[in-house]
Biotite code that builds the C-alpha atoms (Angstrom):
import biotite.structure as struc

atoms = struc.array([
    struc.Atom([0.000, 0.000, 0.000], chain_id="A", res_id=1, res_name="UNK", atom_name="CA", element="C"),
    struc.Atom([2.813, 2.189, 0.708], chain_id="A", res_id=2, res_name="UNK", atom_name="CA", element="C"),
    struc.Atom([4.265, 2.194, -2.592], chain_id="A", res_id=3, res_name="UNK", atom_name="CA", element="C"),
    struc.Atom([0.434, 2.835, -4.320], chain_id="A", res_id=4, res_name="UNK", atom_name="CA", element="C"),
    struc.Atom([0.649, 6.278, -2.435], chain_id="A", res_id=5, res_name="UNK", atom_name="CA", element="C"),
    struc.Atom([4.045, 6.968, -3.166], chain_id="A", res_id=6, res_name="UNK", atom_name="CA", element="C"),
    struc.Atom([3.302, 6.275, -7.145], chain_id="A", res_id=7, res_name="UNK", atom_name="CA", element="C"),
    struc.Atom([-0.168, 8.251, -6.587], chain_id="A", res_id=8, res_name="UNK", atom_name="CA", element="C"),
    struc.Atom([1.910, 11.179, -4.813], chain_id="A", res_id=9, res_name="UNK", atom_name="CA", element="C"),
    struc.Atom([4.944, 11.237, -7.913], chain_id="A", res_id=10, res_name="UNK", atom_name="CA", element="C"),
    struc.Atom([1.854, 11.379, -9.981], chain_id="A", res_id=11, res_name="UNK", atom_name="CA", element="C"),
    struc.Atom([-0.134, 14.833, -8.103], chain_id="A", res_id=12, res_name="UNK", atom_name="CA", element="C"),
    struc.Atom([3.098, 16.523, -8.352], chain_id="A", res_id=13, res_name="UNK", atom_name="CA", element="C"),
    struc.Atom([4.330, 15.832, -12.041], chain_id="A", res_id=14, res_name="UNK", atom_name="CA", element="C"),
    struc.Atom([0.452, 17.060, -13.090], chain_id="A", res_id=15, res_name="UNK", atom_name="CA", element="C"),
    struc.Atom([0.994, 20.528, -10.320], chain_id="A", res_id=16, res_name="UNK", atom_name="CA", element="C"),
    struc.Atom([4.415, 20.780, -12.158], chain_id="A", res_id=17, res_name="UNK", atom_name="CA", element="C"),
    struc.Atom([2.698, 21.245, -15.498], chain_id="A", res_id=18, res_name="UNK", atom_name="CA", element="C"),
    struc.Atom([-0.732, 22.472, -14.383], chain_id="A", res_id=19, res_name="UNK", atom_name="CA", element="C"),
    struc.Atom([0.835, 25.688, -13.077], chain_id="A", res_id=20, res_name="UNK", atom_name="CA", element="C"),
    struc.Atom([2.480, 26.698, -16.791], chain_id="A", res_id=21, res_name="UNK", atom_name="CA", element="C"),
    struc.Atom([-0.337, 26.051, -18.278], chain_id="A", res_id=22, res_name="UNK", atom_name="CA", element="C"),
    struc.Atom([-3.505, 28.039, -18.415], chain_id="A", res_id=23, res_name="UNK", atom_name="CA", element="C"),
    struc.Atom([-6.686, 27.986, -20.418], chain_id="A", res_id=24, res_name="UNK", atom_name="CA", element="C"),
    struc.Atom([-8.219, 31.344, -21.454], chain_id="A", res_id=25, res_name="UNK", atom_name="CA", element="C"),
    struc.Atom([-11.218, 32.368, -23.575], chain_id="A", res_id=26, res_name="UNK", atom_name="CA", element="C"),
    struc.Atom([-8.978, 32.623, -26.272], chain_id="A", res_id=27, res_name="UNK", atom_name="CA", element="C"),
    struc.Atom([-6.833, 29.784, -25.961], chain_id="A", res_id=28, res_name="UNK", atom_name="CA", element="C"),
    struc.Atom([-8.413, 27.066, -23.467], chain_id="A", res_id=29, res_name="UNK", atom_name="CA", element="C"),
    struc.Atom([-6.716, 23.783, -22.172], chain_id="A", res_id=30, res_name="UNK", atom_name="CA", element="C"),
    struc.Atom([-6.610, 20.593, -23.855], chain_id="A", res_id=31, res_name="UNK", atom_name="CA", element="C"),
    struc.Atom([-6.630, 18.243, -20.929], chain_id="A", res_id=32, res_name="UNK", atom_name="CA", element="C"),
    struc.Atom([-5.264, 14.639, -21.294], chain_id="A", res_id=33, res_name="UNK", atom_name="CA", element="C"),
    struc.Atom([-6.369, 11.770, -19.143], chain_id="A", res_id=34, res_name="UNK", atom_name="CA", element="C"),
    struc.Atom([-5.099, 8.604, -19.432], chain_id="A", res_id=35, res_name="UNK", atom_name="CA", element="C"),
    struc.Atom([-6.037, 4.939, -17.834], chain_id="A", res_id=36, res_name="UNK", atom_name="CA", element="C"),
    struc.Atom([-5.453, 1.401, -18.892], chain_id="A", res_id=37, res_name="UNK", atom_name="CA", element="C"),
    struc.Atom([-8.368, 0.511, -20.738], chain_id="A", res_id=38, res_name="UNK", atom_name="CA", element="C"),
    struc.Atom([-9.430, 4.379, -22.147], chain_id="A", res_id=39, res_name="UNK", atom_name="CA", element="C"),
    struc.Atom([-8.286, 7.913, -23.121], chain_id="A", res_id=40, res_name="UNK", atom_name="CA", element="C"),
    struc.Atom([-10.107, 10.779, -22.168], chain_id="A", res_id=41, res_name="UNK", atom_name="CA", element="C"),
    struc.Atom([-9.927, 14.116, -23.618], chain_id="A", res_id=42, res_name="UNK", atom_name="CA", element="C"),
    struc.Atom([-11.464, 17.637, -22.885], chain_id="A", res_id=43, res_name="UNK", atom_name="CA", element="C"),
    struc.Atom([-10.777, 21.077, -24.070], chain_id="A", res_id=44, res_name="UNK", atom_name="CA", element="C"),
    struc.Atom([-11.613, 23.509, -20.715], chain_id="A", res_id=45, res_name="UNK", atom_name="CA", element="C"),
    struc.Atom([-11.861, 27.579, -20.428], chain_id="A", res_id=46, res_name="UNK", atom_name="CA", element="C"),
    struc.Atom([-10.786, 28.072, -16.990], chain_id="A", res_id=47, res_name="UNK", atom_name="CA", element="C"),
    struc.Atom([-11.455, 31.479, -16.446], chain_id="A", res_id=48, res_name="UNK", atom_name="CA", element="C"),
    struc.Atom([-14.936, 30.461, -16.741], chain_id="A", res_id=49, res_name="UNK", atom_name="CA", element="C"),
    struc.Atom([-14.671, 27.208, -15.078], chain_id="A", res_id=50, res_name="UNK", atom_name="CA", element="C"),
    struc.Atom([-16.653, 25.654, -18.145], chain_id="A", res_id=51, res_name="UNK", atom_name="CA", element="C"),
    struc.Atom([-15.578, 22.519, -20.221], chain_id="A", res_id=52, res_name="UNK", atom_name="CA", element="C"),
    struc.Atom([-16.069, 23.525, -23.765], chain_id="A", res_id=53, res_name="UNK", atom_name="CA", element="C"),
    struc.Atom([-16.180, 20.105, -25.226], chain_id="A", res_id=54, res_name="UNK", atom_name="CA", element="C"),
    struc.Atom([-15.115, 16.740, -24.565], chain_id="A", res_id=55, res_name="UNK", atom_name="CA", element="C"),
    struc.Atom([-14.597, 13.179, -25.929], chain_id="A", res_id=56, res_name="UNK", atom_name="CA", element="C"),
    struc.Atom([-13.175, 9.520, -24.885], chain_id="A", res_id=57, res_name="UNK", atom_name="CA", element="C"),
    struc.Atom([-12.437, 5.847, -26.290], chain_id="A", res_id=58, res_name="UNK", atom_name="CA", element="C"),
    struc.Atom([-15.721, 4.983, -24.535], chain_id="A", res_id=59, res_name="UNK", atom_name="CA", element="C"),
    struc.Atom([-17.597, 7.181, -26.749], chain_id="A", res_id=60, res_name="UNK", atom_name="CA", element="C"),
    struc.Atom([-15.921, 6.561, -29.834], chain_id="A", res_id=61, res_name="UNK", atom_name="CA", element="C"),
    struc.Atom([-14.434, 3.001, -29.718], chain_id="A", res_id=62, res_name="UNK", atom_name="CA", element="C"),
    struc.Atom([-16.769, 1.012, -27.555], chain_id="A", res_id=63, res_name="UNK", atom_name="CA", element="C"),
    struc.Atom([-15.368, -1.552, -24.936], chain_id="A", res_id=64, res_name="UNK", atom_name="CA", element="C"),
    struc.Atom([-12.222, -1.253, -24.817], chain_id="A", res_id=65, res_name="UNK", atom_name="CA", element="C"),
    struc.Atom([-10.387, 1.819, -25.950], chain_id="A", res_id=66, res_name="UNK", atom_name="CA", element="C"),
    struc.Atom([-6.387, 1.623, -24.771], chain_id="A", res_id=67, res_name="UNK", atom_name="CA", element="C"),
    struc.Atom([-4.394, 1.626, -28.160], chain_id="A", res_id=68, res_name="UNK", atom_name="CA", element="C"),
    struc.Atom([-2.324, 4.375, -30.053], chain_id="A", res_id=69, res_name="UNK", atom_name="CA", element="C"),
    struc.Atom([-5.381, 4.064, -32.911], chain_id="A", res_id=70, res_name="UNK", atom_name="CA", element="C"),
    struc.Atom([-8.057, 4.943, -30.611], chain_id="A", res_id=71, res_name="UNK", atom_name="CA", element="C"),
    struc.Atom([-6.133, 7.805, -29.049], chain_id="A", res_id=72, res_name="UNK", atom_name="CA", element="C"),
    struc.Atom([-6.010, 8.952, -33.178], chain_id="A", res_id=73, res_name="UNK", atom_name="CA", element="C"),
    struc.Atom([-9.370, 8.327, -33.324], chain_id="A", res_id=74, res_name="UNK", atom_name="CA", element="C"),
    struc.Atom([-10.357, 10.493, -30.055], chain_id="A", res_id=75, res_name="UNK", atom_name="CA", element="C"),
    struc.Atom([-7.700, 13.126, -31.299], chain_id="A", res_id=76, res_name="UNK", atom_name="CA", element="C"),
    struc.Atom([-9.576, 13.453, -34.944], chain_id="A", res_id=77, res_name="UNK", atom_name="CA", element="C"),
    struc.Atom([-13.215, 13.425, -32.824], chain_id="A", res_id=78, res_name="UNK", atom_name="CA", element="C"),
    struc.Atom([-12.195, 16.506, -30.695], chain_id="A", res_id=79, res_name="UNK", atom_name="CA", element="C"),
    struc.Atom([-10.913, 18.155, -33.211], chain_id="A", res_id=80, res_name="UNK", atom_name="CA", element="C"),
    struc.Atom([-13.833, 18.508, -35.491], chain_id="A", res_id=81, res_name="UNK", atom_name="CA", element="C"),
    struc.Atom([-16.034, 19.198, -32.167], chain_id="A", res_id=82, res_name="UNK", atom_name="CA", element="C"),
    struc.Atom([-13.290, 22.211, -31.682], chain_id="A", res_id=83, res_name="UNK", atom_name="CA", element="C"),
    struc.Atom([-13.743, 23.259, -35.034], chain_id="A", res_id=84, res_name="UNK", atom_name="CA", element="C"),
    struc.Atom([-17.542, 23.080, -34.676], chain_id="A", res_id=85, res_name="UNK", atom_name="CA", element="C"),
    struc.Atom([-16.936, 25.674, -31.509], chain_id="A", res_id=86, res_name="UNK", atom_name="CA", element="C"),
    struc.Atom([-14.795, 27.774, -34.273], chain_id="A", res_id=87, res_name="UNK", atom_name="CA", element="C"),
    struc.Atom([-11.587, 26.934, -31.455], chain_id="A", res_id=88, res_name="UNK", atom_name="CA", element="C"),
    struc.Atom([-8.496, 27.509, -33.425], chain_id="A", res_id=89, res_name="UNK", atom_name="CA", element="C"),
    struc.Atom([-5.818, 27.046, -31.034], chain_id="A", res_id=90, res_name="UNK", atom_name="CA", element="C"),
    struc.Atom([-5.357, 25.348, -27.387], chain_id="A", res_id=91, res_name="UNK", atom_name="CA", element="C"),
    struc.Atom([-2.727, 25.089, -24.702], chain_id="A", res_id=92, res_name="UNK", atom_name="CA", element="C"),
    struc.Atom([-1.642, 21.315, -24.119], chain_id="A", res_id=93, res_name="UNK", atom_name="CA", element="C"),
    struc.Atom([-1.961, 19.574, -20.870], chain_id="A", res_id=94, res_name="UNK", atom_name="CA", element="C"),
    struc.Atom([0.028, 16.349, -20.791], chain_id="A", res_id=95, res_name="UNK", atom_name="CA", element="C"),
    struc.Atom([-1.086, 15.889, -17.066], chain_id="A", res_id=96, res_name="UNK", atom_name="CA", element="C"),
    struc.Atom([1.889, 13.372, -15.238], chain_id="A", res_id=97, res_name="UNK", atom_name="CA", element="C"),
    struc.Atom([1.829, 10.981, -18.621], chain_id="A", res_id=98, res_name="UNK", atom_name="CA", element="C"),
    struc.Atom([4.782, 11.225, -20.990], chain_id="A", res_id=99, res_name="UNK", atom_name="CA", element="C"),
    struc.Atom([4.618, 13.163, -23.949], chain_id="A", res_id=100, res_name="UNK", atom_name="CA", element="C"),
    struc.Atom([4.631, 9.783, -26.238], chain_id="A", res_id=101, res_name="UNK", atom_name="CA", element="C"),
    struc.Atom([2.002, 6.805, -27.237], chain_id="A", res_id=102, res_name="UNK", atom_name="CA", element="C"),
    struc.Atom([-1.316, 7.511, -27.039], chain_id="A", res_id=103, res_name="UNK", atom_name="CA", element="C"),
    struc.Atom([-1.144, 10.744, -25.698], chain_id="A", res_id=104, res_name="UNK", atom_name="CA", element="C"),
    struc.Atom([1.028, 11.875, -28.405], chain_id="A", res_id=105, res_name="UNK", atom_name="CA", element="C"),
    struc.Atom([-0.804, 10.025, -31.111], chain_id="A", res_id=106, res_name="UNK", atom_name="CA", element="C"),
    struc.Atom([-3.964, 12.032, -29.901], chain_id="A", res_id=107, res_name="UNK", atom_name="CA", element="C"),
    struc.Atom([-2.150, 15.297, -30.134], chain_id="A", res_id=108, res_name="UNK", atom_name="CA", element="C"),
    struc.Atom([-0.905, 14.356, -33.607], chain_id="A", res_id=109, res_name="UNK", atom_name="CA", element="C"),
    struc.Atom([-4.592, 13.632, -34.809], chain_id="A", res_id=110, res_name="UNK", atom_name="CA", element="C"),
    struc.Atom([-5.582, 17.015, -33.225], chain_id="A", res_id=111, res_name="UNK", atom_name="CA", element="C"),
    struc.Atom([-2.539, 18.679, -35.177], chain_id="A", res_id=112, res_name="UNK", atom_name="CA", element="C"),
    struc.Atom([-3.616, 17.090, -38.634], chain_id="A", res_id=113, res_name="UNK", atom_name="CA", element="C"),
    struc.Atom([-7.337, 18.178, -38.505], chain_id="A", res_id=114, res_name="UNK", atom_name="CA", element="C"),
    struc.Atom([-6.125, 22.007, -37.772], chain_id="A", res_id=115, res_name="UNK", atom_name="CA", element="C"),
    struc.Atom([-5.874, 22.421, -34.297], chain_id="A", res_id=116, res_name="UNK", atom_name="CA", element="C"),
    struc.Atom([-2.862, 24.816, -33.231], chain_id="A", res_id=117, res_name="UNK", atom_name="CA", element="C"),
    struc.Atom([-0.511, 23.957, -30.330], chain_id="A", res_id=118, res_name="UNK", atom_name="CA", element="C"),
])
């Protein structure tokens, strides 16, 4: 059990260590990663309002189980054309505590491809 709270502790302070560069605005809102086992999750928050703008996961789009690098492309591509619905242009990227590579960068890629700026 100790070592669960010491991994769940590394993991709080790599996400405050990002979290407190980055900054959604009106004009530029966050792209928030989560990541588990089975799913990705995605949302794009404005956090000077406190409002998530819109969001999408592997549950939504790929059904049961949703914890390749193709799904993650497939969430990326999802959120991007719900962005582009919103007329959202450009985002800050928040990686959270995961690694920039994988599935979180394959769903940044997708989002890159379809327009979005970051």
């Amino acid at each position: 059990m100790n070592r669960q709270k010491r991994i769940q502790g590394q993991r709080k302070r790599r996400q405050m260590r990002v979290r407190k560069r980055v900054r959604g605005d009106g004009e530029r809102p966050r792209l928030a990663v989560f990541r588990s086992h089975r799913h990705i999750y995605a949302q794009i928050i404005d956090d000077e309002q406190g409002k998530t703008l819109c969001a999408s996961s592997s549950r939504k789009v790929c059904g049961t189980y949703g914890g390749t690098v193709e799904h993650a492309k497939q969430v990326g591509s999802d959120l991007a054309a719900k962005a582009t619905a919103l007329e959202i242009q450009a985002v800050r990227f928040d990686r959270g505590p995961y690694r920039y590579h994988g599935r979180v960068r394959a769903l940044a890629d997708a989002m890159r491809e379809k327009g979005l700026k970051f």
